[in-house]
C-alpha positions in Angstrom: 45.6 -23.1 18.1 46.4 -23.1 22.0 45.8 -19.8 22.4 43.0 -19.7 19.7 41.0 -21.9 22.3 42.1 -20.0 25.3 45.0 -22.5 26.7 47.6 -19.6 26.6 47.1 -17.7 29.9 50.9 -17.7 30.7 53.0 -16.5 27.4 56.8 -17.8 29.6 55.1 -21.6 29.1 53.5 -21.4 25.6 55.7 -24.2 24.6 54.7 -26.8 27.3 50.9 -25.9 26.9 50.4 -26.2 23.1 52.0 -29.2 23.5 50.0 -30.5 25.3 46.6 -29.0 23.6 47.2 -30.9 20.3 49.9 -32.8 18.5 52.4 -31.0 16.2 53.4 -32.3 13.2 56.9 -30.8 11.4 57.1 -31.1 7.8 60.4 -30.6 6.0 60.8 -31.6 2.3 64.6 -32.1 3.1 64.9 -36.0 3.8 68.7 -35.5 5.6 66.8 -32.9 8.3 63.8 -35.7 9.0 66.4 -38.3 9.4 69.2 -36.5 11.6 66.9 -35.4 13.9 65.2 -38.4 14.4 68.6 -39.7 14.8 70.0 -41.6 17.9 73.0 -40.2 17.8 73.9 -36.7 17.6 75.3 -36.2 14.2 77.5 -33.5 13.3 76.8 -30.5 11.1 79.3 -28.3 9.4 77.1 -25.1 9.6 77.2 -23.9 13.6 73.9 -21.7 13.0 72.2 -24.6 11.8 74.0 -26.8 14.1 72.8 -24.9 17.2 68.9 -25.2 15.1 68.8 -28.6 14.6 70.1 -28.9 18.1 67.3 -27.1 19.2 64.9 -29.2 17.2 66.0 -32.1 18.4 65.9 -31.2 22.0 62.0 -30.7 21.5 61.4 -34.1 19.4 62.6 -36.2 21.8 60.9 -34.9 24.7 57.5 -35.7 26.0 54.7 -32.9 27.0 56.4 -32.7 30.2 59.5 -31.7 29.1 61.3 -35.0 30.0 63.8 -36.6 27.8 62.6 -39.7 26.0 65.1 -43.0 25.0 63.3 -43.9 21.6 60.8 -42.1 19.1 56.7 -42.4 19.3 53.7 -41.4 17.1 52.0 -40.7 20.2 54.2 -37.7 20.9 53.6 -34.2 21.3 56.0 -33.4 18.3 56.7 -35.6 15.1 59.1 -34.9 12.4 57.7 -35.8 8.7 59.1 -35.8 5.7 57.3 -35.0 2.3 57.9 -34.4 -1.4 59.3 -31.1 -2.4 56.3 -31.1 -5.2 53.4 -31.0 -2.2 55.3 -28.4 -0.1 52.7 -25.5 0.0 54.6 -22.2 0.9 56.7 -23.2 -1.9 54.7 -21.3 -3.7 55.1 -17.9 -1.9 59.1 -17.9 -3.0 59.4 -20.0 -5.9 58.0 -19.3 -9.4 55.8 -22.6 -9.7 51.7 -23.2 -9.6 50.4 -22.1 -6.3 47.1 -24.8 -7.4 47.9 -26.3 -3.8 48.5 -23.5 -1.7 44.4 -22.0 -3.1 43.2 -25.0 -2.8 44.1 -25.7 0.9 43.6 -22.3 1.8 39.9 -22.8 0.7 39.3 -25.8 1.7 41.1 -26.2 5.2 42.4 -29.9 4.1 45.8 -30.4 3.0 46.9 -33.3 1.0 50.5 -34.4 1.2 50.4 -37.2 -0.7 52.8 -36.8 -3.8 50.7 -36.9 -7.1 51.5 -39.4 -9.9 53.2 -37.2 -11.6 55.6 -36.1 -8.8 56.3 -39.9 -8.5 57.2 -40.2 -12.2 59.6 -37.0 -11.7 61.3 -38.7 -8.9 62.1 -41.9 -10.4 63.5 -40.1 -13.4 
């Protein structure tokens, strides 16, 4: 969107200037992800690869624009972590065989809902 608008003049600091442009919000539909990097403490992961990710992740989430290291969490941050149902996840749809409903309808419309459904609450509970 940065560059869309004509923010990106230097491609080495794309990073720090989106930032800054607009807030990004993360969405993972894996609950343990949300929670581990939102995490205090640097919990350990068995997998190195996705060790040395969620390392990376991290590094980003608790940073301001600036690039300096933050003590505790905001919603007024560049970079937020969220977590959703699995049933409102839109590219979903792209690998899995399930209704792509979502995925049209957001594509057409520009507005994405992630609220979970009734129904997807139901499922949940059960």
């Amino acid at each position: 969107m940065a560059e869309i608008h004509g923010h990106l003049a230097k491609v080495k600091d794309w990073e720090r200037v989106s930032r800054t442009f607009m807030k990004h919000i993360w969405i993972t539909d894996c609950k343990w992800i949300e929670q581990h990097i939102k995490s205090l403490t640097m919990n350990t992961v068995d997998e190195k690869r996705l060790s040395i990710d969620i390392i990376a992740l991290r590094q980003l989430i608790w940073e301001n624009a600036e690039g300096e290291e933050l003590d505790d969490l905001s919603e007024d941050m560049p970079d937020i972590v969220e977590w959703i149902v699995t049933s409102k996840m839109l590219v979903d749809a792209l690998t899995k065989d399930m209704n792509a409903n979502d995925l049209r309808a957001t594509l057409k419309e520009g507005l994405w809902n992630i609220e979970p459904t009734a129904e997807a609450q139901v499922t949940k509970l059960n």
